[in-house]
N, C-alpha and C positions, 0 to 999 in steps of 0.2 A: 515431400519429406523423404523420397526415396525407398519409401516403406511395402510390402507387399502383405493380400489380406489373404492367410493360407488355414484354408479346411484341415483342422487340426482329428476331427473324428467325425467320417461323414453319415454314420451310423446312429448317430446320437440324437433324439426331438426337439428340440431343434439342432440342426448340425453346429456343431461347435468351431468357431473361426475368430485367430488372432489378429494382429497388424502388428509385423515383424518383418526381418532383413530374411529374406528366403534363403540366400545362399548360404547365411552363418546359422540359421535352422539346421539346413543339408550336411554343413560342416559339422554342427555337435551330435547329430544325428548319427553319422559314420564313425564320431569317437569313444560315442557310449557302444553301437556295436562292435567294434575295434574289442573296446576294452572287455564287453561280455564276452568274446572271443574265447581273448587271451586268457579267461579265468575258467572255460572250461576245460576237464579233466582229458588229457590226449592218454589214447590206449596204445600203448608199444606193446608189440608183440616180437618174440625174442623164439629163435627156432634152434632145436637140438635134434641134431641127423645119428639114426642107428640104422645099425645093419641088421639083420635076423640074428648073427653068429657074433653079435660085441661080446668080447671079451672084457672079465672082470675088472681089469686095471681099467683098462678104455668108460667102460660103465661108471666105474666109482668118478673117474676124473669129470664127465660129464654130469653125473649128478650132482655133483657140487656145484659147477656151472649154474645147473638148471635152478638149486639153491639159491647164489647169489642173483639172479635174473629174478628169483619171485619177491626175495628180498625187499630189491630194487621197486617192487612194486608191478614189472610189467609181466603180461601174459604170457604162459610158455605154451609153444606147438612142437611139441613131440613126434618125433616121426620116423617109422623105418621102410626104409627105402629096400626095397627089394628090387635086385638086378639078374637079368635073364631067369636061370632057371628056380631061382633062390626061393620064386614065390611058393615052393611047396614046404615052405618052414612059415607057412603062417601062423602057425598056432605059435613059432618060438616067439615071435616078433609080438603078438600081444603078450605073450604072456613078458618080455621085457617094458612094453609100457604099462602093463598093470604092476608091477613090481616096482616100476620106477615112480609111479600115484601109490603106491605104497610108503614108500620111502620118504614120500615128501606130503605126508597126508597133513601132516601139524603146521604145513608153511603154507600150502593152497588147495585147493577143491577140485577136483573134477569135475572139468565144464561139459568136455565131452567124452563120451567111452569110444576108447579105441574104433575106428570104424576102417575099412579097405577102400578106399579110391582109386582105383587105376591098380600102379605098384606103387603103392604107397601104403601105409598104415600109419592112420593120425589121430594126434588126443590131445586134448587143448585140455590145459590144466590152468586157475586164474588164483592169484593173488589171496591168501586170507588176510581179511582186515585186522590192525595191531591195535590189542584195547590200551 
């Protein structure tokens, strides 16, 4: 009959085995995984670069940005970028991403607080859920 006898759960007392066409098993097998895939939630993360010394227009334009991005539902990574000797404006540089998780305290959460990497200074802010 062209049929094959496949151990469906070899785990089970007594193991459990059908008689089925193997390769259209394999086949629906890959389409249900396919399709669980596709139904799980993909995390974008969407990045906003400041400097220690942004300036208010610059700031407000960017926050809105960072608005429409959590909006949209994806992750923001905020960050300022400090070049050459800039890094001794640390304290300005959180104090614009705590100001800037201020601003948008009603739209997303603070995932993470401000922390130093290198020259970097970064803070991931995520999505608040819409009832």
């Amino acid at each position: 009959m062209e049929l094959d006898l496949v151990e469906i759960s070899p785990n089970a007392k007594p193991p459990v085995c059908k008689i089925i066409d193997y390769k259209k098993f394999l086949y629906e097998q890959k389409k249900r995984e396919k399709v669980l895939k596709a139904k799980a939630a993909k995390v974008v993360i969407k990045e906003i670069r400041f400097g220690p010394q942004t300036d208010e227009h610059d700031y407000e334009f960017k926050k809105k940005n960072a608005l429409k991005f959590l909006q949209e539902g994806a992750k923001l990574k905020a960050f300022v970028f400090f070049k050459g000797r800039s890094i001794i404006f640390k304290e300005q540089g959180q104090i614009l991403l705590l100001r800037l998780a201020q601003d948008l305290e009603e739209h997303g959460k603070v995932e993470q607080l401000p922390k130093l990497e290198g020259k970097r200074m970064i803070m991931f802010l995520a999505p608040k859920k819409v009832k």
